[in-house]
PDB file of N, CA, C and O in Angstrom, chain B, residues numbered from 101:
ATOM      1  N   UNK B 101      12.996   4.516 -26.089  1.00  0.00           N
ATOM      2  CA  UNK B 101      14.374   4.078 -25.995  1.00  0.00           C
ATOM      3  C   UNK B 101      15.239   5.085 -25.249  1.00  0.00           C
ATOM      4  O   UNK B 101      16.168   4.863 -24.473  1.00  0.00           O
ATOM      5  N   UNK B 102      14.808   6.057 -25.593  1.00  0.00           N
ATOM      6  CA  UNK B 102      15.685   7.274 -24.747  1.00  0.00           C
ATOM      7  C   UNK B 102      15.483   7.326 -23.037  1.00  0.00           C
ATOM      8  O   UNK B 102      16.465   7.609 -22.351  1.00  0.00           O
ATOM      9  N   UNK B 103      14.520   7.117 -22.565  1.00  0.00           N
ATOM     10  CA  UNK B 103      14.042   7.682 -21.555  1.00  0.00           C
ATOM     11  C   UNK B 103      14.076   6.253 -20.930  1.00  0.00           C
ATOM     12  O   UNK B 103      14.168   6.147 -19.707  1.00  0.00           O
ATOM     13  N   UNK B 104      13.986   4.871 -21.929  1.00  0.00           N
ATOM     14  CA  UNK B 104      14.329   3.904 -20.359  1.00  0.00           C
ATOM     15  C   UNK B 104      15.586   3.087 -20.103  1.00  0.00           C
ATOM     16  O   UNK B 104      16.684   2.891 -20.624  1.00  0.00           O
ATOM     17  N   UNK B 105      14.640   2.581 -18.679  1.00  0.00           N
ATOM     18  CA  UNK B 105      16.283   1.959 -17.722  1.00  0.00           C
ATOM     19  C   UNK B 105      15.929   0.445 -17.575  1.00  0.00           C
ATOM     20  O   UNK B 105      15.785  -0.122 -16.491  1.00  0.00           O
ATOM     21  N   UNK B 106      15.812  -0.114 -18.756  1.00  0.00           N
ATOM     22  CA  UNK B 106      15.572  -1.730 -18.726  1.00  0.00           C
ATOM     23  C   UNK B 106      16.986  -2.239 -19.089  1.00  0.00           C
ATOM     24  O   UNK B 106      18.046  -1.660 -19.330  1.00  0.00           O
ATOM     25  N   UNK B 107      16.632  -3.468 -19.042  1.00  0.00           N
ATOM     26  CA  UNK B 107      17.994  -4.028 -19.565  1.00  0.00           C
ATOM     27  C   UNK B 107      18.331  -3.930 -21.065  1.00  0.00           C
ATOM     28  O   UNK B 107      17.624  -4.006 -22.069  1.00  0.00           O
ATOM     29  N   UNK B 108      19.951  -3.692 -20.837  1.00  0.00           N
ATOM     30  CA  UNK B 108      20.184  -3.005 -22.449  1.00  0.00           C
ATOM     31  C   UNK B 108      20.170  -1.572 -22.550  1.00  0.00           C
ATOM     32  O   UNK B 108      20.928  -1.033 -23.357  1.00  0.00           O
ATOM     33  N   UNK B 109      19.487  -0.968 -21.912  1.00  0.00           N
ATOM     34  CA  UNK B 109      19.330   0.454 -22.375  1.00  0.00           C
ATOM     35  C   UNK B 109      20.014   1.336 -22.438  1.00  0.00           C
ATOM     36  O   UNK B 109      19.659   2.425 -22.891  1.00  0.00           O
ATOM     37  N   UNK B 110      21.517   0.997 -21.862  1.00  0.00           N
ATOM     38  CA  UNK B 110      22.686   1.451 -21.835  1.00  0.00           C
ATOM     39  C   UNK B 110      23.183   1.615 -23.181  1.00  0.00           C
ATOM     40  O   UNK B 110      23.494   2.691 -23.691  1.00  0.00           O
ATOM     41  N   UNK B 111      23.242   0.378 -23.769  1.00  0.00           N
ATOM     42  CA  UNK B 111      23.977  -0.139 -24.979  1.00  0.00           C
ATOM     43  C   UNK B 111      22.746   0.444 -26.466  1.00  0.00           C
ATOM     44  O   UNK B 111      22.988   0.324 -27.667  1.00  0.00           O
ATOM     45  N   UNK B 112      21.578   1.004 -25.884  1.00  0.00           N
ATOM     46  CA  UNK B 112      20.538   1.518 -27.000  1.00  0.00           C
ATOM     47  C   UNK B 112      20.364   3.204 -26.992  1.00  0.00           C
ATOM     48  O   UNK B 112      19.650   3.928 -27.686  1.00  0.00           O
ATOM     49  N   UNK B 113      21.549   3.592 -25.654  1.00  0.00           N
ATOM     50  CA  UNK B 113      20.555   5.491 -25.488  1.00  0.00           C
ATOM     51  C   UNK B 113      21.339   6.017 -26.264  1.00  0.00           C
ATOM     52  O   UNK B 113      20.847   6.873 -27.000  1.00  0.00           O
ATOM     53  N   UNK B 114      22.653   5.757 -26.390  1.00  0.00           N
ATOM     54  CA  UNK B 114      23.541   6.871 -27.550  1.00  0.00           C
ATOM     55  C   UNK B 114      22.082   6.565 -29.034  1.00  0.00           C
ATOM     56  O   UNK B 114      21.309   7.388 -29.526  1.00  0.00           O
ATOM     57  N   UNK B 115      22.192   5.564 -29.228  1.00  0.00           N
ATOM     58  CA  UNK B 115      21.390   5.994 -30.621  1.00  0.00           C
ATOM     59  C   UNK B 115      20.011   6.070 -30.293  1.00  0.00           C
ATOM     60  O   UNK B 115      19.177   5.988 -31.195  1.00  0.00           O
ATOM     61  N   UNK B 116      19.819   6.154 -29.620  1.00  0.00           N
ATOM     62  CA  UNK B 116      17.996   6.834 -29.416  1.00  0.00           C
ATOM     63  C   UNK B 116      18.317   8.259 -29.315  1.00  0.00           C
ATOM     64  O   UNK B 116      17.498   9.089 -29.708  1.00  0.00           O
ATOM     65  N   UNK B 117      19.274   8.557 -28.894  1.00  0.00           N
ATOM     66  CA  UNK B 117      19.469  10.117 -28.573  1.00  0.00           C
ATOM     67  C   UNK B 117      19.912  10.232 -29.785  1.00  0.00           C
ATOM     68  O   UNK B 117      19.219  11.095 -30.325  1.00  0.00           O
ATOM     69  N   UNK B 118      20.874   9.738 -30.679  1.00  0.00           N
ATOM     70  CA  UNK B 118      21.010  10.179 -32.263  1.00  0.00           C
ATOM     71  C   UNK B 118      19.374  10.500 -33.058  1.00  0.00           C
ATOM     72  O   UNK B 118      18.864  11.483 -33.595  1.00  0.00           O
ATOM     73  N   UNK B 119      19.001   9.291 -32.819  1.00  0.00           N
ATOM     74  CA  UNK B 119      17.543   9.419 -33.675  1.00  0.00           C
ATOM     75  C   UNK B 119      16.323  10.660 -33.036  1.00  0.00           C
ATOM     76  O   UNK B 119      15.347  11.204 -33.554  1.00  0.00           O
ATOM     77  N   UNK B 120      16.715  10.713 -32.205  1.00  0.00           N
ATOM     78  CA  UNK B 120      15.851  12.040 -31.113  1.00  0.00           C
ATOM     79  C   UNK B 120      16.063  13.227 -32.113  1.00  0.00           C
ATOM     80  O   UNK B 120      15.194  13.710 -32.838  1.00  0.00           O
ATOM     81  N   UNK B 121      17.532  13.655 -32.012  1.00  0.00           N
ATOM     82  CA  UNK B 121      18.068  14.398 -32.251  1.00  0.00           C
ATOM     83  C   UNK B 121      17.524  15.379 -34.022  1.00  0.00           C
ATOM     84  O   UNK B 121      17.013  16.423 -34.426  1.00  0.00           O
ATOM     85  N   UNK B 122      18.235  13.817 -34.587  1.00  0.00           N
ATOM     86  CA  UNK B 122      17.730  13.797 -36.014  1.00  0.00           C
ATOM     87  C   UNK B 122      16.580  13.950 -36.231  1.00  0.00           C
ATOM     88  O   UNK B 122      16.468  14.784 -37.129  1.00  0.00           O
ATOM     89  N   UNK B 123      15.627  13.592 -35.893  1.00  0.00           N
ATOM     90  CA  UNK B 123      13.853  13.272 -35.631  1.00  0.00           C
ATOM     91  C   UNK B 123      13.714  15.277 -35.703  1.00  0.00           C
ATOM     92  O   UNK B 123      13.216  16.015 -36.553  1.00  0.00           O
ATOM     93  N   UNK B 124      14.277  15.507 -34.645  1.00  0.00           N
ATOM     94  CA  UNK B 124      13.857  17.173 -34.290  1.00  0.00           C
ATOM     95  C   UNK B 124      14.593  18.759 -34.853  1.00  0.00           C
ATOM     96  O   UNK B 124      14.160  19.910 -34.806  1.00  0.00           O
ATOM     97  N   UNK B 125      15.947  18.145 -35.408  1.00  0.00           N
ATOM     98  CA  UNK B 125      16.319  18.237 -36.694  1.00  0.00           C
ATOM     99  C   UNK B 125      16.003  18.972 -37.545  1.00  0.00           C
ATOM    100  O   UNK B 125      16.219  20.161 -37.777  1.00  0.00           O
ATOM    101  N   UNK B 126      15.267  17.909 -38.189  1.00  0.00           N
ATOM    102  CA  UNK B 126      14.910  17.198 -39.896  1.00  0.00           C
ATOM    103  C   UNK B 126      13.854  18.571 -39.851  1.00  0.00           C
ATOM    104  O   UNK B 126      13.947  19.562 -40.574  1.00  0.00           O
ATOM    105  N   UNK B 127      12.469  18.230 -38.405  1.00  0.00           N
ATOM    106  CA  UNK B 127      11.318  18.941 -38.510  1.00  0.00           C
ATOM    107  C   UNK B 127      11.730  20.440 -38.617  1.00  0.00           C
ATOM    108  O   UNK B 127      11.420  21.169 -39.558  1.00  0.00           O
ATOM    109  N   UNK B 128      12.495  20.820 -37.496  1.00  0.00           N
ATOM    110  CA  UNK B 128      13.159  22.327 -38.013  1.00  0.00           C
ATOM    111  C   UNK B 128      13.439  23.010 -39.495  1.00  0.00           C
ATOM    112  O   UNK B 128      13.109  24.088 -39.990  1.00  0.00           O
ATOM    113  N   UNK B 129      14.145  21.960 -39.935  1.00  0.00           N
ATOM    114  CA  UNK B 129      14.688  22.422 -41.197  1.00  0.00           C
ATOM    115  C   UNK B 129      13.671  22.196 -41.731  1.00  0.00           C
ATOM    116  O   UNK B 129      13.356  23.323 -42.112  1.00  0.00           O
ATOM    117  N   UNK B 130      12.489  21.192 -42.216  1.00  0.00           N
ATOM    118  CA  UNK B 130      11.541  21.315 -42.887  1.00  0.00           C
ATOM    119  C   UNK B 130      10.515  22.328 -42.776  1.00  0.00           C
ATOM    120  O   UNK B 130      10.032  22.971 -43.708  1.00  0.00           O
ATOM    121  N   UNK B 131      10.259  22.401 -41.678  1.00  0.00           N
ATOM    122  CA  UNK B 131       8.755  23.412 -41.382  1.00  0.00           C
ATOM    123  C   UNK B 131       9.209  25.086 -41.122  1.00  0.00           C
ATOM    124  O   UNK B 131       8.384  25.940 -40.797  1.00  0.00           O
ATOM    125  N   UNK B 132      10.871  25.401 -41.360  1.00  0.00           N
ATOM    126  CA  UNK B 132      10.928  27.192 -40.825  1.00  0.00           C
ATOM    127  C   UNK B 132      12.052  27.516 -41.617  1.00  0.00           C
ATOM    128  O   UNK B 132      12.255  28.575 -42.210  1.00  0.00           O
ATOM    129  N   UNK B 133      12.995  26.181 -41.558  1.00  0.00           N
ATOM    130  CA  UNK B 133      14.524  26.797 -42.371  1.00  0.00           C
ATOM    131  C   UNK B 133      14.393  26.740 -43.866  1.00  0.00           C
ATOM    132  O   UNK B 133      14.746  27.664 -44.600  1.00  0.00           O
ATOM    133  N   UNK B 134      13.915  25.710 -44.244  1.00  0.00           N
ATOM    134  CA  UNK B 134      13.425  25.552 -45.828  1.00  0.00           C
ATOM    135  C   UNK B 134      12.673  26.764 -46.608  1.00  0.00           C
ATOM    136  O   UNK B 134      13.013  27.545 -47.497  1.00  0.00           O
ATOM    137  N   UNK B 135      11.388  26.533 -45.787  1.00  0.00           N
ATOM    138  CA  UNK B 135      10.047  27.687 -46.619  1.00  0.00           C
ATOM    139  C   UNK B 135      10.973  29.113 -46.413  1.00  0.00           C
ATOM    140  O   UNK B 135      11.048  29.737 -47.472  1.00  0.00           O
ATOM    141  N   UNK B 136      11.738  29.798 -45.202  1.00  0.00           N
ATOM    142  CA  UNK B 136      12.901  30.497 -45.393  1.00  0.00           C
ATOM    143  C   UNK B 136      13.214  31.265 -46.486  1.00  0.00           C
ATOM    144  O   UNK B 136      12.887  32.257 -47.137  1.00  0.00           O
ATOM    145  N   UNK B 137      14.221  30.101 -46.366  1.00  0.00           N
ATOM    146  CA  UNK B 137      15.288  29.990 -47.195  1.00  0.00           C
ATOM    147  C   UNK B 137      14.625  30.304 -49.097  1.00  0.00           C
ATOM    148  O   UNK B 137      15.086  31.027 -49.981  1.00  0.00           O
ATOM    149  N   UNK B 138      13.696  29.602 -49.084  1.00  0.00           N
ATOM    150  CA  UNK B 138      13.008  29.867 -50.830  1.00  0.00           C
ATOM    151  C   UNK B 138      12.259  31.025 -50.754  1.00  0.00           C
ATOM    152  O   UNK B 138      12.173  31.670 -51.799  1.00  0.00           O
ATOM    153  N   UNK B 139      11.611  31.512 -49.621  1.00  0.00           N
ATOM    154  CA  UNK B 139      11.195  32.815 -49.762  1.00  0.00           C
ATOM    155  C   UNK B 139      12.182  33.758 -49.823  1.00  0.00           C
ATOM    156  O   UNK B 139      12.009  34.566 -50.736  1.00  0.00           O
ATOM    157  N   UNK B 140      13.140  33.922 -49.171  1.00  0.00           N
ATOM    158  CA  UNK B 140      14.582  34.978 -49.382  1.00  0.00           C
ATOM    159  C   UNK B 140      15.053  34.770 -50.780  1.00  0.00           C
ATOM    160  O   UNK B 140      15.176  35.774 -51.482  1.00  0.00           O
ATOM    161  N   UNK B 141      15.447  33.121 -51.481  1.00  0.00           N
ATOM    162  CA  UNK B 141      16.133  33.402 -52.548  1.00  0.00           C
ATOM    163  C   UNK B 141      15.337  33.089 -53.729  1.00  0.00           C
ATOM    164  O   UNK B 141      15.914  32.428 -54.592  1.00  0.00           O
ATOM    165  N   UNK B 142      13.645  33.569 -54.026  1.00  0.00           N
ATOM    166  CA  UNK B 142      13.106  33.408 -54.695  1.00  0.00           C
ATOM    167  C   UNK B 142      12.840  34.498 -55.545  1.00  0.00           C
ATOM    168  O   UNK B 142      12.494  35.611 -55.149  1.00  0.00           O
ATOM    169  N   UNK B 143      13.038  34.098 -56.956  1.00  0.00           N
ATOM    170  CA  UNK B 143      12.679  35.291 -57.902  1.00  0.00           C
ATOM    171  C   UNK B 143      11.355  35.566 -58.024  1.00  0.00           C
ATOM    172  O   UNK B 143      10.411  34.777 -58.074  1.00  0.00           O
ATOM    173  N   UNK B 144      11.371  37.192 -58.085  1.00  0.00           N
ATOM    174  CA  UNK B 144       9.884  37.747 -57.679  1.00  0.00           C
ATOM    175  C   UNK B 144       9.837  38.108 -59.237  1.00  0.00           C
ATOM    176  O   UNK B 144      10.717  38.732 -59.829  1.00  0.00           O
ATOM    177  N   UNK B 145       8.665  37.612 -59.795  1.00  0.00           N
ATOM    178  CA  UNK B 145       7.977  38.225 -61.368  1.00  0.00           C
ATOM    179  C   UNK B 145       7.334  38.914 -60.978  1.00  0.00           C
ATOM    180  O   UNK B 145       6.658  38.775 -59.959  1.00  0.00           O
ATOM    181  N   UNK B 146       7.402  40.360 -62.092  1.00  0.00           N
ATOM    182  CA  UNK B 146       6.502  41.422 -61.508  1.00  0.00           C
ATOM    183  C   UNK B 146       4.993  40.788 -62.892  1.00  0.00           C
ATOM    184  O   UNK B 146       5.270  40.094 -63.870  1.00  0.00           O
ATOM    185  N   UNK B 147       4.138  41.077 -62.693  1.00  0.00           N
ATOM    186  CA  UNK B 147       2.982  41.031 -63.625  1.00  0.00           C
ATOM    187  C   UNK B 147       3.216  41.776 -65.161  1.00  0.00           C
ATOM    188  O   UNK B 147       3.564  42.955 -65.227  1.00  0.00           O
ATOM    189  N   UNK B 148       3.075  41.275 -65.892  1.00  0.00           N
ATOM    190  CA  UNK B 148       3.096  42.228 -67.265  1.00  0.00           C
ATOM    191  C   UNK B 148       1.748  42.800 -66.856  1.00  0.00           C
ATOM    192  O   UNK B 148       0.715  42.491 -66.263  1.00  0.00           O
ATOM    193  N   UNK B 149       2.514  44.121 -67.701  1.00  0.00           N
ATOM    194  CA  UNK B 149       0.679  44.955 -67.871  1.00  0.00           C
ATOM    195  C   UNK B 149       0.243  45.065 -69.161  1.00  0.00           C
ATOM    196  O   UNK B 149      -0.860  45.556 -69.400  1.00  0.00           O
TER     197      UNK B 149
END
């Protein structure tokens, strides 16, 4: 949807480019900003001895 020039495709690229967008996003925040983010604000238990 993004990339063609058929008929209509005028009236379909703003939201293919929304959903692009979102699509690449989402994966960021899931796969680098998340695991992150819980490793920085995760409580570390030390082992009882």
């Amino acid at each position: 949807l993004l990339l063609s020039t058929g008929t209509g495709s005028e009236v379909q690229r703003p939201l293919a480019t929304v959903v692009v967008g979102g699509l690449i996003t989402s994966t960021i925040l899931t796969l680098l900003v998340i695991p992150a983010l819980y490793k920085w604000f995760a409580v570390k238990v030390e082992p009882e001895i």
